[in-house]
TIDREN-868433 format. One line per 4 residues: number of its first residue (from 1); their letters; for each residue x, y, z of C-alpha. Coordinates in steps of 0.05 Angstrom, whole numbers. Example, Ala and Ser with C-alpha at 12.3 -4.5 7.8 and 13.67 -1.06 7.14 Angstrom:
residues 2
1 = AS = 246 -90 156  273 -21 143 $
end
This chain:
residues 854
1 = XXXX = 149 -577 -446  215 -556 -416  224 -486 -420  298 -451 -432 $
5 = XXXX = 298 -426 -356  298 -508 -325  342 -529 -386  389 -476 -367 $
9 = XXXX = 391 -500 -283  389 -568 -298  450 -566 -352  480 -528 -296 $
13 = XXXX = 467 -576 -248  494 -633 -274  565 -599 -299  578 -560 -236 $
17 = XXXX = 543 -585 -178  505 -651 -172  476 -642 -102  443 -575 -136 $
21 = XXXX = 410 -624 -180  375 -665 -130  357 -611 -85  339 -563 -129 $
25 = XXXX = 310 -602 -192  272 -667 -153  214 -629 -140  202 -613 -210 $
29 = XXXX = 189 -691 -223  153 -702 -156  83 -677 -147  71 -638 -87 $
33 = XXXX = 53 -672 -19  -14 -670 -26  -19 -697 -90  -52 -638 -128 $
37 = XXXX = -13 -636 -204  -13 -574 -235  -43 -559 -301  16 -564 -336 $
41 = XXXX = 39 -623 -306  -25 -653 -325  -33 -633 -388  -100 -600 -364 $
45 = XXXX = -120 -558 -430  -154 -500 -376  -69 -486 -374  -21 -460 -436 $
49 = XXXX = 42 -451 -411  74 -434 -484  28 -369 -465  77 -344 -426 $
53 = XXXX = 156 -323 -444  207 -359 -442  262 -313 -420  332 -305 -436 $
57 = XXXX = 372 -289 -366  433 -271 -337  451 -327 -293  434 -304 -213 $
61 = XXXX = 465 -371 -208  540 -398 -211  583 -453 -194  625 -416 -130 $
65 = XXXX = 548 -394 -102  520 -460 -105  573 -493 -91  575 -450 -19 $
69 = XXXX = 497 -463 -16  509 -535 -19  556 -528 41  510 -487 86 $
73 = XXXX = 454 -528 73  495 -597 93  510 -558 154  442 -527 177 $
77 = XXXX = 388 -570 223  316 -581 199  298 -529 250  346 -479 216 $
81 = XXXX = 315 -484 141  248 -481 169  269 -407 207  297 -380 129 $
85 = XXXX = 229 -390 103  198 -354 161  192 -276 162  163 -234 211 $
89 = XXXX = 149 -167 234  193 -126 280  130 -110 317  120 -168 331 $
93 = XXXX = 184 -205 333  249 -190 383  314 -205 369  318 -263 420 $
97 = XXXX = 264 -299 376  305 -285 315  364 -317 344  320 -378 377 $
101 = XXXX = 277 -390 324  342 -369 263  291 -331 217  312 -315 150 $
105 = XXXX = 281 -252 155  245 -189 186  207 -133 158  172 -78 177 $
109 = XXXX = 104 -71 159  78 2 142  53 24 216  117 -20 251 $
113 = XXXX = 176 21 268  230 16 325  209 26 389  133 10 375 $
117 = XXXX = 124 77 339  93 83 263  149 121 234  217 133 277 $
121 = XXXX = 289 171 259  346 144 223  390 125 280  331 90 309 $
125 = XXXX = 315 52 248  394 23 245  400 16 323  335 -36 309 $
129 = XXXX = 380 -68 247  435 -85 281  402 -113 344  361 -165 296 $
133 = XXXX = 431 -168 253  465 -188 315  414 -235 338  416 -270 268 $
137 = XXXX = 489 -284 270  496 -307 344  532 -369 330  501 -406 390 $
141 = XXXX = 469 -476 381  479 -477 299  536 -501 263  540 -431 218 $
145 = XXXX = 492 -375 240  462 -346 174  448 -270 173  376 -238 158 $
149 = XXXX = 348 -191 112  315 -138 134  259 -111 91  213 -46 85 $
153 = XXXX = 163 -25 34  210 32 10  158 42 -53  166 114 -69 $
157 = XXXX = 235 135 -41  252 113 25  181 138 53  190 102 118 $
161 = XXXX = 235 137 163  243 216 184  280 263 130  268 214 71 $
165 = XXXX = 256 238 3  187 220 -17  187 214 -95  116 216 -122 $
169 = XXXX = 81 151 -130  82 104 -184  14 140 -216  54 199 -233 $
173 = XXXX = 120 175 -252  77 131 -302  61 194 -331  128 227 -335 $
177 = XXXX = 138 164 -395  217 171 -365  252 100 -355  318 139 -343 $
181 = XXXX = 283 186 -287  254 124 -245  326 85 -257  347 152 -218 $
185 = XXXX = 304 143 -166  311 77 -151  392 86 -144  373 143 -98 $
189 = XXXX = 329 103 -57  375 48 -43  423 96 -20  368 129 32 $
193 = XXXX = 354 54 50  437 36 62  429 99 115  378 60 158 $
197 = XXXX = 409 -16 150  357 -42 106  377 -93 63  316 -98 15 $
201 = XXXX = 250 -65 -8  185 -89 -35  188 -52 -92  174 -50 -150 $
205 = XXXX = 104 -55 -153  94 -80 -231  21 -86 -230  -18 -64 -287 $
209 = XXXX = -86 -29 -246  -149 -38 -298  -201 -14 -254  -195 51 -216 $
213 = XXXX = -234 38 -154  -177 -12 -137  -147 32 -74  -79 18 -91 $
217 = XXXX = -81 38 -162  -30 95 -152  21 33 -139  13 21 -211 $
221 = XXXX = 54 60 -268  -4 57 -321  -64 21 -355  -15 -6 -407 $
225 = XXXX = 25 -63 -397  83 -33 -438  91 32 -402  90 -14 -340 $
229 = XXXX = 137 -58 -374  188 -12 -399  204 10 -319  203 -54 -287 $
233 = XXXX = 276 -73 -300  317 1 -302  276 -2 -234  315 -68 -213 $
237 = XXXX = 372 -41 -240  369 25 -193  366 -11 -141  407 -73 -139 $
241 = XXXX = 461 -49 -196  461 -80 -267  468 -164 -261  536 -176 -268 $
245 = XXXX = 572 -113 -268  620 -91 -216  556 -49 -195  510 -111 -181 $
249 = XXXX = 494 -111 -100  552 -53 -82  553 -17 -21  495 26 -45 $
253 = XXXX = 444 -16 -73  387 -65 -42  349 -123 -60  288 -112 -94 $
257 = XXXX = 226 -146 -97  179 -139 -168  105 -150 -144  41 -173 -134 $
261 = XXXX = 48 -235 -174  -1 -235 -198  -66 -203 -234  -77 -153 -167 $
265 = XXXX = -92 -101 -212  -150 -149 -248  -187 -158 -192  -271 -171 -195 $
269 = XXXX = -297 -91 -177  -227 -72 -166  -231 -100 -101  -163 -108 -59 $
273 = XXXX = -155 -186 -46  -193 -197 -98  -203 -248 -154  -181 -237 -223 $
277 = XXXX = -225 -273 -281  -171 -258 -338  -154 -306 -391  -94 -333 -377 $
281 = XXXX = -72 -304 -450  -94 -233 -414  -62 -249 -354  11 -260 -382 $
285 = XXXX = 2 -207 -429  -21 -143 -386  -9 -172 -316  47 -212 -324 $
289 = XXXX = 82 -154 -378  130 -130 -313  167 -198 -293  199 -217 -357 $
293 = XXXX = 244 -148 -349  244 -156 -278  276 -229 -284  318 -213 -338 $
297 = XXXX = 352 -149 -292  362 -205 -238  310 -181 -187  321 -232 -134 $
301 = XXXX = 250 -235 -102  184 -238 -121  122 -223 -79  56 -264 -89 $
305 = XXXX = -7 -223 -96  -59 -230 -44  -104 -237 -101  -135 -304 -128 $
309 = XXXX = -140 -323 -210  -210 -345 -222  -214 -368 -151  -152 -400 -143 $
313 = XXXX = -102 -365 -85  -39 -336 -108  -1 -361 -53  -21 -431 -63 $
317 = XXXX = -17 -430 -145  28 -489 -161  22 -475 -232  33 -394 -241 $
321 = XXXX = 89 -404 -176  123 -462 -207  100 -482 -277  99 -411 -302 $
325 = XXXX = 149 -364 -254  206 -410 -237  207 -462 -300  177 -424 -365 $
329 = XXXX = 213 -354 -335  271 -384 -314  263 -344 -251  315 -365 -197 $
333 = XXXX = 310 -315 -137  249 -331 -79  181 -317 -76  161 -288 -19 $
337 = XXXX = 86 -284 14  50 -214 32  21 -199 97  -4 -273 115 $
341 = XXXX = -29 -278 49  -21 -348 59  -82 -346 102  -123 -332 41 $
345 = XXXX = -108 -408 17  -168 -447 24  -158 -499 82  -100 -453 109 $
349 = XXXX = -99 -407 164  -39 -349 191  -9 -406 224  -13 -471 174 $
353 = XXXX = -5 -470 107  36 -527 69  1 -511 12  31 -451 4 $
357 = XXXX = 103 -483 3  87 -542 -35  63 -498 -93  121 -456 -94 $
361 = XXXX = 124 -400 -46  192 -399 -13  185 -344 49  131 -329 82 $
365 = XXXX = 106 -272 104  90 -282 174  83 -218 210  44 -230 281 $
369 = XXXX = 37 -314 262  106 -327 251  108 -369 323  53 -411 298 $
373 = XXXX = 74 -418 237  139 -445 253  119 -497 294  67 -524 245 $
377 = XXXX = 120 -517 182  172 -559 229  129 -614 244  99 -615 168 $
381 = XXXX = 175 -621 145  184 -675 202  127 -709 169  141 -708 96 $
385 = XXXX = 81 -669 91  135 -613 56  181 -658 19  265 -646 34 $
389 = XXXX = 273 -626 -35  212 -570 -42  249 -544 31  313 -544 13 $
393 = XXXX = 293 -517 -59  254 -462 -20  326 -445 34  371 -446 -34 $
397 = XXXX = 333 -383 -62  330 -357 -9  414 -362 11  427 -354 -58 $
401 = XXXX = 391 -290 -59  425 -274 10  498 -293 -23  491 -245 -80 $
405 = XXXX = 474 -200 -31  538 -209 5  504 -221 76  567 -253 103 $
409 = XXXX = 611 -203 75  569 -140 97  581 -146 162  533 -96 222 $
413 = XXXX = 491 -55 194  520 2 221  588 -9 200  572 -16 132 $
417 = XXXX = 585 49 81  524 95 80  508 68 152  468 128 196 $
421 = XXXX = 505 184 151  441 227 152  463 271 100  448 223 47 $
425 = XXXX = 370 229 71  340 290 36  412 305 8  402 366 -40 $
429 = XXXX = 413 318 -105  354 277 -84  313 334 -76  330 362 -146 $
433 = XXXX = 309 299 -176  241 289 -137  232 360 -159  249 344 -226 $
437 = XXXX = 207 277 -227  140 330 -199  149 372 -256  157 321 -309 $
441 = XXXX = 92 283 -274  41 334 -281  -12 333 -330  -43 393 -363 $
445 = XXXX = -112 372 -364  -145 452 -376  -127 512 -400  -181 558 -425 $
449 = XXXX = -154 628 -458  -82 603 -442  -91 629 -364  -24 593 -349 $
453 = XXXX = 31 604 -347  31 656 -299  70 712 -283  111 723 -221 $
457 = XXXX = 92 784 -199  25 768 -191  -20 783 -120  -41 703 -120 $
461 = XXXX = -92 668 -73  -82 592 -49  -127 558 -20  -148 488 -12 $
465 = XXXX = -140 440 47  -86 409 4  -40 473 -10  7 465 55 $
469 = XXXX = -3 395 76  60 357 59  25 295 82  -38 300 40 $
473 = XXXX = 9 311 -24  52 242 -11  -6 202 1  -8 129 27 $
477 = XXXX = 56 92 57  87 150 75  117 147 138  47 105 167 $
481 = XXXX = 12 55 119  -48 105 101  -17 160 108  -46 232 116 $
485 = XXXX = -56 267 182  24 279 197  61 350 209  104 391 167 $
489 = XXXX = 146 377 222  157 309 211  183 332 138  251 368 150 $
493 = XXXX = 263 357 70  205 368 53  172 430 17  89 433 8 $
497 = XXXX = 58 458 -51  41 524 -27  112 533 -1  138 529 -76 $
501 = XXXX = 84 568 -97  109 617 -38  184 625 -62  164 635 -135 $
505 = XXXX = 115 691 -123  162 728 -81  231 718 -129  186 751 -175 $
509 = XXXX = 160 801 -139  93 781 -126  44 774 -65  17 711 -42 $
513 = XXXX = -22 690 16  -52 624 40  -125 625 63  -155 548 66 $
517 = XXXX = -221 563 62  -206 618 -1  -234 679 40  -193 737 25 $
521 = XXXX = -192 818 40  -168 844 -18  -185 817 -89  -128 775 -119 $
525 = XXXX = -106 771 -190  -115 695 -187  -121 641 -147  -99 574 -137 $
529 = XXXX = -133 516 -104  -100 460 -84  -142 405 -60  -155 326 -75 $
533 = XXXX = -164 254 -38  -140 243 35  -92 196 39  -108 121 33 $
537 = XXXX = -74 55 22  -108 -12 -2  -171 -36 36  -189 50 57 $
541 = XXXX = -177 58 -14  -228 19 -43  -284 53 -84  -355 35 -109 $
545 = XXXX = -348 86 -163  -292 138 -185  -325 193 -163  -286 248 -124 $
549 = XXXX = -310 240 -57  -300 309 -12  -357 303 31  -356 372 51 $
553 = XXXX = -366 399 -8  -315 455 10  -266 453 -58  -318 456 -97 $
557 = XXXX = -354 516 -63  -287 555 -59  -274 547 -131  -343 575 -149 $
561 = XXXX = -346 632 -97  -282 649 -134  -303 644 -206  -362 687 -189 $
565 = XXXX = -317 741 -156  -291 741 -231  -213 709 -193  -187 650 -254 $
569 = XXXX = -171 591 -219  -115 538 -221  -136 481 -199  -86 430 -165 $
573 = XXXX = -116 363 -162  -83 309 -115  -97 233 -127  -80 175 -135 $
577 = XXXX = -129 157 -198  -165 191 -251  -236 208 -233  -292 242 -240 $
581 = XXXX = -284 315 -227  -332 350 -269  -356 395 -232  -283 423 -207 $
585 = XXXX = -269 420 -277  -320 469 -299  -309 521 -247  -228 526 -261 $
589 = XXXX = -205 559 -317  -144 508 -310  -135 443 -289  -74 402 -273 $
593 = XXXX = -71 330 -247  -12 330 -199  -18 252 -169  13 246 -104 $
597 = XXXX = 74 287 -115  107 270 -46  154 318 -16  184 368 -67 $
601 = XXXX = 117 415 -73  158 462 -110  150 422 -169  87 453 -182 $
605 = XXXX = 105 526 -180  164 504 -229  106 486 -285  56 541 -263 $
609 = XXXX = 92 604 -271  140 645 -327  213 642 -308  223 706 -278 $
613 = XXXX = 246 738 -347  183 722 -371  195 656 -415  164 589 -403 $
617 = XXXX = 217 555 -361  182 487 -351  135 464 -399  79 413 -379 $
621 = XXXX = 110 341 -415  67 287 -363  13 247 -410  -36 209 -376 $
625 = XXXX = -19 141 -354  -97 120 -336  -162 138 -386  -204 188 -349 $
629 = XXXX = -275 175 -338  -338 218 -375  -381 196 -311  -373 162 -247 $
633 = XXXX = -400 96 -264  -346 93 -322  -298 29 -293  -265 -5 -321 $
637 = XXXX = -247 37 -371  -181 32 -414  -154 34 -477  -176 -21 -523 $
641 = XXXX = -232 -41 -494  -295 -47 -524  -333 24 -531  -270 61 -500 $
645 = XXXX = -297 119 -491  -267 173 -437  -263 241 -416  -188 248 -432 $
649 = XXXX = -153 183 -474  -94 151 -449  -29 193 -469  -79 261 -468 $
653 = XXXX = -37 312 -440  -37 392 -459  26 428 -469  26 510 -466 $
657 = XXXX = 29 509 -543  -43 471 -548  -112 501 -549  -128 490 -474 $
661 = XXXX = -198 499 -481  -253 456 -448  -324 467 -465  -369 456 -407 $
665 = XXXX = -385 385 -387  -445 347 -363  -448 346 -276  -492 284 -279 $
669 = XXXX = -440 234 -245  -490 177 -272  -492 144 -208  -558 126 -157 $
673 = XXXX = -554 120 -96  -547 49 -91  -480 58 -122  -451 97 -59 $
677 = XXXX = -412 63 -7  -334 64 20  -295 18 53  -286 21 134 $
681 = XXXX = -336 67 135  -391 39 178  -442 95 192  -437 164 162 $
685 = XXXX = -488 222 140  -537 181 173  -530 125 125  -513 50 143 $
689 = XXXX = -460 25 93  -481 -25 49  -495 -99 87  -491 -56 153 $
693 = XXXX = -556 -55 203  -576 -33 267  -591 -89 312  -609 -79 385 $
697 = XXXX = -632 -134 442  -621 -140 516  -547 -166 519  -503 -177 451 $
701 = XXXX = -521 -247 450  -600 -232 430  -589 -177 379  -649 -170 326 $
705 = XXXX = -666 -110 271  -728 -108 329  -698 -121 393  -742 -84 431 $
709 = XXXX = -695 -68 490  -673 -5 465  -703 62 445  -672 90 381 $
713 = XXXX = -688 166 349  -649 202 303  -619 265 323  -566 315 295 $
717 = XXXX = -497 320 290  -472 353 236  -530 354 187  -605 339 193 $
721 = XXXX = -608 267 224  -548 243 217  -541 206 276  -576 148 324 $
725 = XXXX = -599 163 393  -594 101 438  -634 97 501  -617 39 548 $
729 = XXXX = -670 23 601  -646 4 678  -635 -68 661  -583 -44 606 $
733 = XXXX = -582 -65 532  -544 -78 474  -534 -44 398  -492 -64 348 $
737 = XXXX = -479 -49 270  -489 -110 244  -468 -141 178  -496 -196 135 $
741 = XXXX = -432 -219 118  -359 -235 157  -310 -179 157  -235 -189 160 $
745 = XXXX = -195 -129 196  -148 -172 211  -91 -132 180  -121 -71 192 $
749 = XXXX = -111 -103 267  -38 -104 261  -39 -48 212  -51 3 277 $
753 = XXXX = -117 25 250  -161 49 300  -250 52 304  -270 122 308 $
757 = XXXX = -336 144 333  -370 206 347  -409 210 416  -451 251 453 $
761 = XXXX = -459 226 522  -529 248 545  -542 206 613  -508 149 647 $
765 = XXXX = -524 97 703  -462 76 748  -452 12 716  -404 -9 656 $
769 = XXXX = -417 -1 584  -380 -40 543  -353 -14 468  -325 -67 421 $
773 = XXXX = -340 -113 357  -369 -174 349  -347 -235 321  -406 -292 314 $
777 = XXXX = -433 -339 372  -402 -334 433  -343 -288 408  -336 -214 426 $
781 = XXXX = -282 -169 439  -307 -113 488  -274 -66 535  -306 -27 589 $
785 = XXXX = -306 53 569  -360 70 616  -312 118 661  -287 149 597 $
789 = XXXX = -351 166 568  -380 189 636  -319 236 631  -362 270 574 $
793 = XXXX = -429 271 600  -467 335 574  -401 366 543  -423 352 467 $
797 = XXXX = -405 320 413  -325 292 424  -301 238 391  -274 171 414 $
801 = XXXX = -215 120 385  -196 49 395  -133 24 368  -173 -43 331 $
805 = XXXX = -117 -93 374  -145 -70 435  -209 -110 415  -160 -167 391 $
809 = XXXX = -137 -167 457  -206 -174 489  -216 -237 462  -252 -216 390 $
813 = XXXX = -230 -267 329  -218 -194 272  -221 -250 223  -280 -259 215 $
817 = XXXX = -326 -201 249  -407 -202 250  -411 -125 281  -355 -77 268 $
821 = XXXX = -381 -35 326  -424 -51 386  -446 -22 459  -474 -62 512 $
825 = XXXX = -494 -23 575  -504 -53 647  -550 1 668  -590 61 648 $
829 = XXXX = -557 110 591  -568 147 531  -522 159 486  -516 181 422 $
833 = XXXX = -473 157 354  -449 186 288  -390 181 232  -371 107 250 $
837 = XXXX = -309 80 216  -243 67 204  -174 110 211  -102 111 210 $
841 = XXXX = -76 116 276  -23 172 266  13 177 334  33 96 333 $
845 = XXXX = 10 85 403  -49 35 421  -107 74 445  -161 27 480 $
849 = XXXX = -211 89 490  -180 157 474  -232 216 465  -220 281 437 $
853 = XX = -256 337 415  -303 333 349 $
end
């Protein structure tokens, strides 16, 4: 069946441009190079296209475009089209290689920043875009130079670079049920963007998240596929201007980019990377419910999930790529790859995947394999093995997305309007509406005897590790890709919970005072605790269970210290999912879901407390956008499925007109032990994460659960046991944490994250002891740290990070690792381990042994 989208290019075709009709049509009659025919193609009955929309578009195409498109690709070498479908990282990537290799693009990955930093200033950021801009247009060796785009994952304002308003993420403005609010912020992100150079964003993120351990379900507006799918467009429409208006790609708006096509949210277990066992009938109707606005607001890219469909890679799906996307939707930007999602293809690898191209995808994304890469797509093009017309199909996307851009006519970066005027970051009308967008996110979850709102003059307690962390309230991909861990300083527009809370209290003439741990001297009237998840992006985000995990214990004790001095609380919860917080529930008097709220904390204090006259200035409107669970086992859990049964339905949401009152609920999270388990952490509270064991043996290459070589004891740390004494004899030995099955870290490699360990160096030898990861027979990646543990010998417990690229560089394949962490000695020692895992490196420097204190 031909669907309205290909009738519409091909009638196109033939009246305008008849080169557009061979290059851009032959491929729909050929099959691809290695003869795979896609379901619909086939007639394969596991396929139904007429599933999926057929959509009625604005035209992203016209005759003067294609007409120049057909002129630049007469005029650019084999070598040339192969460089537009290549992207890579500005980490990894200079602007020489950009002008050698012509690349169609660079981005910069959520740790990569000028300069080798994670997160950088604004006139850094646009002195980086102009030397790739410059690069790009060199007109050396090529007939016409074609200039890049530079992207950024600008997903919740422009989040990357110093002084940016942070808008909270997608969870919350999901709640806020305001298409006109997150058209607003879109328009006022692509401005923050034009201030840096950028030319596009991966946003937005149109996934529809059904199961809440899924670590990047904040990313997702909602549950339901029509709250999703009434943003996706006004979203496009911020951004790039409405399609063909005098608006459409001005001097202040981007290129977007709706993603993960497709089914990320669907995943098995919620697992990031995962595979989604929808129907296809459930796949185009909650997964697929963002593209059709999306397409029909003229987004010009598309990203490709990670993810699979019932084991089939996105990246390499002919038939949702093709058959579905670019015929039945009539889509005719590019699809671009994620982070060498390509390398996900079965048979493919970071640096060879004609799969990928042959099925559809028309950039990839090629961060730290882009040099590979290359070279393999060149010679595959050389060999037929990519046909001329699926490459030149692939280049005409991506110049006609470039042309509506107006790449030729923009000129440098920094010469274009907007260009490094750092008033437009943080400018006060931004602020106002990320304030506005906090207030209008917050959901009203408890409010027993109506203890809010509160008055201004007040004496009010907050506490909480949460209450003046600016960091902890924006979450993940904020200025590093999991977030967390960063100064106030490195917020100049930014305000933290407690200091809107702070300016309220006072205009009212109240007292206030911030005590983290919720000790106080004198009684106050009330208190509020602000507290929540630590920041996370996908793979650190994953969960087992949606139970609140805060280890410490230390919200939860504050809370009830507090109750039983007779204080009310306010409870502030931070995160990006609903889940289980009984207990905190019970000992608050009121409880308000506040997401990740990003950088305007005074939203909170807007909803909290009486206008100082004493009338309800703000009332709580946000409704939740995700079911919230009875009990931590309770995912997936939405509305409409079978036995829906939650704590608080979809849409719940109190106002200060509603009986607030919560009886007390059950604290049996319903979970065993066997249901524990996070990922990246390796060994923690004395517990081995699931698959993980303790091998030891003389050297690395004889490791056994009963090696014999070494003496192991548990001994303290923090709590009873909770760590692994390792005695080495004179001859040395080897431990590791083995696991039963391969582990890929490697993007968490180029991601900047870093092991963490905590040591206590007890004895050492003079000889070397070696600290690294293993990666099957005969492949290892260790570095000698013996000097810098000596360094600690009898001082304690301190604590030791390696930036995970430093083991790359020793040689270790982070593909595909057998022992996330292992110590080979070449002498005598003991030593002893605890809290093994994974972090965000926050200073953006690689650290191949830094220790600090514990």
């Amino acid at each position: 069946m031909i669907g309205r989208g290909e009738m519409r290019r091909a009638c196109f075709c033939a009246a305008a441009v008849a080169l557009f009709l061979i290059s851009a049509c032959a491929d729909r009659r050929d099959e691809a190079a290695d003869g795979k025919t896609s379901g619909a193609q086939a007639g394969e009955s596991q396929y139904n296209v007429t599933l999926w929309p057929e959509i009625e578009t604005p035209d992203l195409t016209n005759a003067e475009t294609e007409a120049r498109i057909d002129a630049l690709l007469a005029s650019m070498t084999l070598e040339q089209k192969v460089g537009q479908i290549i992207q890579a990282d500005s980490s990894s990537v200079t602007p020489e290689e950009v002008r050698q290799y012509r690349l169609g693009s660079v981005l910069s990955g959520g740790n990569s920043a000028p300069g080798g930093k994670a997160y950088a200033t604004a006139d850094e950021w646009l002195a980086m875009a102009d030397a790739f801009y410059d690069a790009s247009v060199d007109p050396e060796g090529v007939e016409t130079a074609i200039p890049i785009l530079l992207g950024i994952d600008a997903v919740h304002g422009h989040n990357n670079v110093i002084g940016g308003t942070v808008f909270p993420h997608n969870i919350g403005l999901g709640a806020a049920r305001d298409p006109d609010l997150v058209r607003r912020i879109a328009e006022a992100t692509a401005k923050e963007l034009r201030v840096t150079g950028h030319d596009w964003t991966f946003a937005p993120t149109v996934a529809v998240p059904q199961d809440d351990r899924w670590g990047r379900t904040y990313e997702g507006f909602s549950e339901d596929p029509d709250i999703v799918a009434s943003y996706a467009g006004v979203i496009v429409e911020g951004l790039q201007g409405e399609l063909d208006s005098e608006a459409f790609m001005g001097p202040d708006k981007v290129v977007s980019t709706a993603k993960h096509y497709l089914g990320d949210g669907g995943t098995e277990g919620g697992r990031d990377q995962g595979d989604a066992q929808a129907s296809e009938a459930d796949l185009a109707r909650i997964h697929g419910a963002g593209y059709p606005p999306a397409i029909r607001a003229g987004a010009l890219s598309v990203m490709a999930s990670f993810s699979s469909w019932k084991g089939e890679a996105l990246h390499a799906h002919r038939y949702l790529l093709t058959d579905v996307l670019k015929d039945r939707m009539g889509f005719d930007g590019f699809v671009v790859g994620d982070w060498n999602g390509h390398a996900k293809v079965e048979g493919c690898t970071n640096e060879d995947c004609p799969a990928a191209v042959n099925a559809g995808l028309d950039m990839f994304m090629a961060p730290d394999s882009w040099k590979g890469l290359y070279e393999n797509t060149l010679n595959e093009a050389r060999a037929g093995e990519i046909s001329e017309a699926r490459l030149d199909d692939a280049v005409r996307r991506i110049l006609r997305a470039k042309l509506r851009f107006g790449v030729f006519e923009q000129g440098r970066p920094s010469g274009r309007p907007l260009s490094g005027d750092e008033t437009v970051l943080g400018a006060p009308e931004h602020k106002a509406l990320a304030r506005e967008a906090v207030r209008k996110s917050l959901v009203l979850l408890k409010n027993n005897e109506g203890v809010l709102p509160l008055r201004r003059d007040l004496k009010v307690l907050v506490a909480g590790d949460g209450a003046d962390d600016i960091s902890k309230q924006s979450g993940g991909w904020t200025l590093t890709w999991q977030g967390g861990g960063l100064d106030k300083a490195l917020f100049p527009n930014g305000e933290s919970v407690f200091d809107g809370l702070k300016a309220a209290v006072e205009s009212g003439g109240g007292q206030i005072a911030l005590s983290e741990n919720g000790a106080y001297d004198e009684k106050p009237d009330v208190a509020i605790v602000v507290f929540g998840e630590d920041s996370y992006a996908e793979f650190q985000g994953d969960l087992d269970n949606v139970a609140f995990n805060d280890p410490s214990g230390e919200a939860l004790a504050i809370m009830r210290k507090l109750k039983a001095d007779g204080v009310p609380v306010i409870s502030v919860f931070l995160s990006g999912r609903p889940l289980w917080v009984n207990p905190e529930l019970n000992a608050s008097d009121a409880f308000v879901a506040a997401w990740l709220p990003g950088t305007a904390g005074g939203g909170v204090a807007d909803v909290l407390f009486r206008d100082s006259d004493g009338a309800v200035n703000y009332d709580f409107t946000g409704r939740l956008s995700y079911s919230w669970p009875k009990n931590a086992a309770q995912t997936p859990l939405n509305k409409g499925d079978e036995g829906y049964d939650p704590l608080f339905a979809l849409g719940y949401g109190l106002t200060y007109e509603d009986d607030g009152s919560l009886p007390a609920l059950s604290e049996d999270s319903g979970l065993d032990e066997s249901d524990k388990g996070t990922p990246g952490v390796y060994f923690a509270g004395g517990e081995f994460a699931p698959s993980i064991k303790l091998m030891t043996g003389a050297d690395v290459s004889s490791l056994s659960e009963d090696g014999g070589a070494v003496s192991v004891r548990r001994v303290d740390h923090q709590a009873q046991e909770d760590a692994i004494e390792l005695s080495f004899p004179e001859s040395g030995g080897a431990a590791a944490l083995a696991s039963g099955e391969a582990i890929d870290l490697s993007r968490e490699t180029v991601g900047q994250l870093e092991l963490s360990f905590a040591f206590r160096a007890e004895m050492f030898g003079e000889g070397a002891m070696d600290i690294g990861v293993l990666c099957g027979e005969g492949c290892a990646g260790m570095i000698d740290l013996g000097d810098v543990l000596r360094e600690g010998e009898g001082a304690g417990w301190r604590r030791m990070r390696v930036t995970l690229a430093c083991f790359a560089d020793a040689g270790a394949d982070m593909s595909r690792l057998s022992a996330p962490f292992a110590i080979e000695t070449h002498g005598a020692a003991r030593i002893a381990i605890a809290d093994v895992h994974l972090v965000q490196d926050a200073n953006g420097v690689k650290d191949c042994g830094l220790v600090e204190a514990n």
